[in-house]
C-alpha positions as CSV (number, residue, x, y, z in Angstrom):
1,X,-80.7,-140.7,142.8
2,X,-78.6,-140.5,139.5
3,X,-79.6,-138.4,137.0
4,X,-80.2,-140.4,133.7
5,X,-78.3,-138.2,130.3
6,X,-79.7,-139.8,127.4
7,X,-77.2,-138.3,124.7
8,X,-74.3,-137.2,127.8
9,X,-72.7,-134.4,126.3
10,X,-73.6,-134.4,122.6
11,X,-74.6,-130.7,121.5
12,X,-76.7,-131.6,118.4
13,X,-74.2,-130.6,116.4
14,X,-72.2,-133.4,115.3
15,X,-72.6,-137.4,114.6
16,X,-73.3,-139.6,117.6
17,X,-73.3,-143.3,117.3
18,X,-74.2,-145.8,120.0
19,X,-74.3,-149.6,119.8
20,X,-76.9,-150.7,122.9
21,X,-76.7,-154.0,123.4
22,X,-80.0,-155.5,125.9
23,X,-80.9,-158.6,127.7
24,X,-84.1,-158.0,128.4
25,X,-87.0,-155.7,127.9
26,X,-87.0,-153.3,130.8
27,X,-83.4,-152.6,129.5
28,X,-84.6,-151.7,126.0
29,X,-87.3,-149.5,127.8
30,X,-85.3,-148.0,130.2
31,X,-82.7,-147.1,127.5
32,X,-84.9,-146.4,124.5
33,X,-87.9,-143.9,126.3
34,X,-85.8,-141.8,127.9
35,X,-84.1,-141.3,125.0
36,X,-87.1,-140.5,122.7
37,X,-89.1,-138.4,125.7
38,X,-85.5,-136.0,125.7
39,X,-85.6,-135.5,122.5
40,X,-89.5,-134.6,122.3
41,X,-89.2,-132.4,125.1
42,X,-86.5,-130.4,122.8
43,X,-88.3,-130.5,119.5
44,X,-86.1,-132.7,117.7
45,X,-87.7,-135.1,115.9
46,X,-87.4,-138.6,116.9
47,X,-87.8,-141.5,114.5
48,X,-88.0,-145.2,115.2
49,X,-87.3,-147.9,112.6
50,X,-87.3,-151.5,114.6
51,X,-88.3,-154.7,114.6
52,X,-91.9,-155.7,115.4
53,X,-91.3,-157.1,119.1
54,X,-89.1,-153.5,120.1
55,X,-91.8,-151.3,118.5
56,X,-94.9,-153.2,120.5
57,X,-93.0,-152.8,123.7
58,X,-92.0,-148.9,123.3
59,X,-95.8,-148.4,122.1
60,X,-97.1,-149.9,125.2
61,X,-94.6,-148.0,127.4
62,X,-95.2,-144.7,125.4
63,X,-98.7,-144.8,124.4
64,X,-99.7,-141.2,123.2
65,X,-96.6,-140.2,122.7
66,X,-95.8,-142.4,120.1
67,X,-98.4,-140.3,118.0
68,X,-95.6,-137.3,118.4
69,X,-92.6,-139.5,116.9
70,X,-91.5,-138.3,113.3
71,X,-91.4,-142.0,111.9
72,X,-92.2,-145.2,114.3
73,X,-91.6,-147.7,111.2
74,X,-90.9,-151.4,110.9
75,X,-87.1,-152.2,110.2
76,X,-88.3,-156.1,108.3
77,X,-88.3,-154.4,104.9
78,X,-85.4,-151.8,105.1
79,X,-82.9,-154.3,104.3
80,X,-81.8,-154.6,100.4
81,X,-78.1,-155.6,100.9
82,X,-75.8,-153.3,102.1
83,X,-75.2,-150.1,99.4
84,X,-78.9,-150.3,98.5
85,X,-80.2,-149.8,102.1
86,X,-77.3,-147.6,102.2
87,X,-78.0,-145.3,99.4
88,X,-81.5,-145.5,101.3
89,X,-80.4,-144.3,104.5
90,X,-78.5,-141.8,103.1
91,X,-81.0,-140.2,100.8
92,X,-83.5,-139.9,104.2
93,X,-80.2,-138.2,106.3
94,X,-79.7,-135.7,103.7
95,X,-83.7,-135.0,103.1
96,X,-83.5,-134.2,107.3
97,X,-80.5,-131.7,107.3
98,X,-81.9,-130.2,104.7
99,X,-85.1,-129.7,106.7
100,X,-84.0,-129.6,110.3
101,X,-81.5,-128.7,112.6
102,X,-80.9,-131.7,114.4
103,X,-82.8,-135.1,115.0
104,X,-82.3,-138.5,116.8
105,X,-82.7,-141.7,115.3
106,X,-83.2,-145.3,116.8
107,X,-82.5,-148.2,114.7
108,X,-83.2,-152.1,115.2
109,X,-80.9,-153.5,112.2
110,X,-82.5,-156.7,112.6
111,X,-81.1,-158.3,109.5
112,X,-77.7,-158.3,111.2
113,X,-79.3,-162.1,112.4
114,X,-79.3,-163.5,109.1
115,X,-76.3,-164.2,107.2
116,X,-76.6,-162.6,104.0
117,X,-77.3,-158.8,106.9
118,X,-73.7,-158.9,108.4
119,X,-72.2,-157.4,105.8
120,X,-73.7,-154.3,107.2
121,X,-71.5,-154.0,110.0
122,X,-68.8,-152.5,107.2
123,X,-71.3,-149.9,106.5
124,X,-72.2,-149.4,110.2
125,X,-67.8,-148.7,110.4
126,X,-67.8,-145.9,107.4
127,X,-70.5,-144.4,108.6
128,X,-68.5,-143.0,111.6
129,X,-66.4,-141.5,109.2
130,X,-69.1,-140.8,106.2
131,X,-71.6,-138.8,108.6
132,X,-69.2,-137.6,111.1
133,X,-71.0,-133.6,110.1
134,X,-74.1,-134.9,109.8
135,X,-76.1,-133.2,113.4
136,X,-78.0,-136.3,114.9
137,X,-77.4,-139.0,117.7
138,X,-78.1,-142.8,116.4
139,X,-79.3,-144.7,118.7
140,X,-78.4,-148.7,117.5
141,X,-80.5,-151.6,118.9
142,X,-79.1,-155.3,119.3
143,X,-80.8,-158.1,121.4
144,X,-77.9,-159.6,122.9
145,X,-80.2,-162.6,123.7
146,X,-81.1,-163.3,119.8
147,X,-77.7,-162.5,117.9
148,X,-74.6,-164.5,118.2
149,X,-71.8,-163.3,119.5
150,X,-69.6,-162.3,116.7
151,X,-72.3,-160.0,115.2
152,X,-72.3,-158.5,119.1
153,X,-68.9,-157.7,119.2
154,X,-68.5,-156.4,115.4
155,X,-71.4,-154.2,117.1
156,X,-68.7,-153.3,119.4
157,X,-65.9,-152.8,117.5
158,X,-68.3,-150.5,114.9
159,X,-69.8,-148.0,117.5
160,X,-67.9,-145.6,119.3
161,X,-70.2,-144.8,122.1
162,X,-72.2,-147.4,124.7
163,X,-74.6,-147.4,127.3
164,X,-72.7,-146.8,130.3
165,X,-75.7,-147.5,133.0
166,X,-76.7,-143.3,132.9
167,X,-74.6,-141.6,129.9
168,X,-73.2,-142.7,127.0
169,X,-69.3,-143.8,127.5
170,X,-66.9,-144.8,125.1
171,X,-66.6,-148.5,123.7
172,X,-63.4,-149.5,125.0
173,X,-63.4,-152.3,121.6
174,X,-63.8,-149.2,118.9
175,X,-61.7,-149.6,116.0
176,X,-60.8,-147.2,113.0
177,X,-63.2,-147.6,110.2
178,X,-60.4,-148.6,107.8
179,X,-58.7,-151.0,110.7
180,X,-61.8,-152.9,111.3
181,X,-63.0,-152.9,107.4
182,X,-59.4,-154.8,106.8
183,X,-60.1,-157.2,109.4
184,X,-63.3,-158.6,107.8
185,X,-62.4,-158.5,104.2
186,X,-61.3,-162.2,102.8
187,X,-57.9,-163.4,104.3
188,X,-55.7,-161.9,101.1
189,X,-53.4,-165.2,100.4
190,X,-51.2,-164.9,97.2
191,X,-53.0,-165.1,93.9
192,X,-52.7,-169.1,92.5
193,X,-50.0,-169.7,89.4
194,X,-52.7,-170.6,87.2
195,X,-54.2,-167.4,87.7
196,X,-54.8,-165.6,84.0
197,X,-52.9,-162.5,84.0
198,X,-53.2,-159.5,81.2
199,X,-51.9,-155.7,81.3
200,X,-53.6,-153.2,80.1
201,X,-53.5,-149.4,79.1
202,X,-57.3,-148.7,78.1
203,X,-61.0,-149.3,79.4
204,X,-61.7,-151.0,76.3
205,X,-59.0,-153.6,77.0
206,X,-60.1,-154.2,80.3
207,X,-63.5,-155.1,79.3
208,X,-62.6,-157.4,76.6
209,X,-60.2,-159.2,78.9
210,X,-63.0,-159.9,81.7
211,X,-65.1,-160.8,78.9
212,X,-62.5,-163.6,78.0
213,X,-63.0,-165.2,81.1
214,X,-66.4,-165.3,81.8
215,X,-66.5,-169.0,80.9
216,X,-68.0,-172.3,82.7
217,X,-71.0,-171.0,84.1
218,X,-70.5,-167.3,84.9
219,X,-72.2,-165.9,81.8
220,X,-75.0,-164.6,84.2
221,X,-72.5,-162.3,86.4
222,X,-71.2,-161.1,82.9
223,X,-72.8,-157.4,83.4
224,X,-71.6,-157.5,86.9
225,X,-67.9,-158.3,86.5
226,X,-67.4,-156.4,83.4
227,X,-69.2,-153.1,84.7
228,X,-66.8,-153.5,88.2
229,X,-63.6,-154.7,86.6
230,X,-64.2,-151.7,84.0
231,X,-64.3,-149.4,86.7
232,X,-61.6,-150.4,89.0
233,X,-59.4,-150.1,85.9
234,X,-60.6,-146.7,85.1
235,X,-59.3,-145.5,88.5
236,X,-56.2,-147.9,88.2
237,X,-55.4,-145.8,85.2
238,X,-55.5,-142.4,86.1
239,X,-53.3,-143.4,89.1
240,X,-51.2,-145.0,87.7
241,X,-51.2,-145.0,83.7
242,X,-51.4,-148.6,83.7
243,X,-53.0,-151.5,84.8
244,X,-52.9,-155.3,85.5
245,X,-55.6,-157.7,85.4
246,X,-55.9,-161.1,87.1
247,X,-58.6,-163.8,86.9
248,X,-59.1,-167.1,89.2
249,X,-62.0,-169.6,90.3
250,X,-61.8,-170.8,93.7
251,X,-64.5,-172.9,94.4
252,X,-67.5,-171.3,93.5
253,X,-66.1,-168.3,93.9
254,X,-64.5,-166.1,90.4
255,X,-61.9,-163.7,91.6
256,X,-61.0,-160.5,89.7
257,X,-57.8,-158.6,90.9
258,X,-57.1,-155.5,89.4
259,X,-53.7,-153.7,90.6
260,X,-51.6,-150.5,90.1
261,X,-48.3,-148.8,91.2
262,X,-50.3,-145.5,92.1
263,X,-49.7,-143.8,95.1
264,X,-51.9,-145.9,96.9
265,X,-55.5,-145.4,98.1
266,X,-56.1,-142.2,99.8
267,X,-59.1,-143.6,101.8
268,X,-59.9,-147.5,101.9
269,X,-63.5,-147.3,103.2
270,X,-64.1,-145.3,99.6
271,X,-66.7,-147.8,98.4
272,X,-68.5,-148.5,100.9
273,X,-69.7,-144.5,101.1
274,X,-72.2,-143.1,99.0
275,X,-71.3,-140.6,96.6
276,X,-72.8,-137.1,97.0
277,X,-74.7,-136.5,93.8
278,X,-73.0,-132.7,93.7
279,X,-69.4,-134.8,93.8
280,X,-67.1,-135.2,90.3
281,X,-65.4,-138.5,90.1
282,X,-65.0,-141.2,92.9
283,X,-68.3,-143.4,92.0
284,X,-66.2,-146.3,90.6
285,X,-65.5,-148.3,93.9
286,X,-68.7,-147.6,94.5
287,X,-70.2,-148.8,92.1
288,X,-67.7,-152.0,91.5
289,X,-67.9,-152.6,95.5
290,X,-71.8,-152.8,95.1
291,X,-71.8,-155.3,92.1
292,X,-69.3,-157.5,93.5
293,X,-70.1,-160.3,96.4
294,X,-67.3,-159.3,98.4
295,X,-64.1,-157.4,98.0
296,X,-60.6,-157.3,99.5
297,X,-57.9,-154.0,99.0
298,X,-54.0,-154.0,99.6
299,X,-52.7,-150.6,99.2
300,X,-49.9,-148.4,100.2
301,X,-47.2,-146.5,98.5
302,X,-45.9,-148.8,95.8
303,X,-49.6,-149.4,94.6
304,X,-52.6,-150.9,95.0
305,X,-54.5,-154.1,94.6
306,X,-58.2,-154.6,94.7
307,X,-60.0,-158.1,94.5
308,X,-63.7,-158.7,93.7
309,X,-65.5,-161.7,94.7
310,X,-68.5,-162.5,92.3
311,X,-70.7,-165.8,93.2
312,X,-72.8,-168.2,90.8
């Protein structure tokens, strides 16, 4: 008989990250309570956020134990776009190192089946790289029967580890968070002639300038677009002493590009990670990433270019 590893080779010490895809319901219990009844046995706590369906089956396969479980929640009301159930998420990780030495975590992102949830496979990308210290093994949930299929393989491309029938193997489809967060950004085309340009060489410019365009309809994204354009030029500044400013409609859609000829973006996944609250600097992206619908970056060595996305 094969001997089932839960977690393979993970030591507790690092970040593990598995996307488990099921078809049907013995799957999800064959893959989930083993999981959970390992990590009772070794006195790490075990939390559970899912969807309604996932936690009635693992409560009828567990029964008492499910009383041991450090959190068996429902996942319906985590979401709150992607940096504010981000910031979320993050807050509860850092509460748990600070309290234990290790812990597993399952997760049902059930939101990834609307529309306005698949956004969160960007954040499910950085985290690889945002909590690759942090000392637990997540444990990530998707019905393959309910979600379509370019949610399934974004789940793919966005885990490094999957079920491999007994232990965790490697996803042969596992991008780079900075190579997949590229490929799902909007299709950068070159910015339209009647695009309104300005440079500028202060904050205070920068704001009056977005403020100048905010015309037509957009006066209720005002706070939004001058709070991120302010910030992007901020950054654009101390890079690069200068700045550049664009502004465009396309459709329903206002674009603001704000560009440099820095060095170039050390790190493009920047704002989709949560800043540390002990860290100096780097909340900008952050920030302007969150207030903004959508965002796009082109960077390298002659400079950078970041466009935000903003929606009636």
């Amino acid at each position: 008989m094969t001997r089932i590893r839960p977690t393979g080779a993970w030591d507790g010490r690092t970040f593990a990250h598995e996307g488990f895809a099921f078809r049907s319901d013995r799957e999800l219990i064959d893959r989930v309570v083993p999981f959970a009844a390992e990590g009772l046995s070794r006195g790490e706590p075990v939390l559970v956020v899912a969807g309604e369906r996932v936690r009635t089956l693992l409560a009828d396969e567990m029964g008492a134990d499910v009383a041991r479980l450090a959190t068996f929640t429902p996942a319906e009301g985590w979401w709150r776009g992607g940096h504010d159930t981000l910031r979320a998420y993050d807050r509860d990780l850092r509460a748990l190192r600070d309290s234990v030495p290790t812990w597993r975590l399952v997760a049902e992102p059930v939101w990834l089946a609307r529309d306005d949830g698949r956004q969160w496979s960007r954040f499910e990308a950085v985290a690889n790289r945002c909590y690759a210290d942090m000392p637990y093994y997540s444990l990530c949930l998707h019905d393959a029967e309910r979600l379509p299929d370019a949610v399934l393989q974004a789940v793919a491309r966005t885990h490094p580890l999957t079920w491999g029938g007994d232990t965790p193997v490697p996803t042969p489809a596992y991008e780079d968070p900075q190579q997949f967060i590229r490929s799902v950004q909007p299709e950068w085309r070159e910015r339209p002639r009647s695009a309104a340009v300005t440079s500028v060489g202060t904050p205070r410019e920068a704001r009056h300038g977005a403020l100048t365009w905010l015309v037509d309809g957009w006066g209720a994204r005002a706070d939004d677009v001058v709070l991120a354009t302010h910030e992007l030029v901020i950054n654009a500044l101390r890079a690069a002493g200068s700045a550049e400013m664009a502004c465009w409609s396309e459709a329903d859609t206002l674009v603001v590009e704000v560009s440099d000829r820095g060095p170039g973006l050390p790190d493009e996944t920047a704002g989709y990670v949560p800043p540390s609250h002990h860290q100096e600097g780097g909340r900008g992206m952050w920030l302007a990433w969150s207030l903004a619908d959508d965002v796009a970056v082109a960077t390298g060595g002659a400079g950078t270019r970041i466009r935000l996305y903003f929606s009636h």
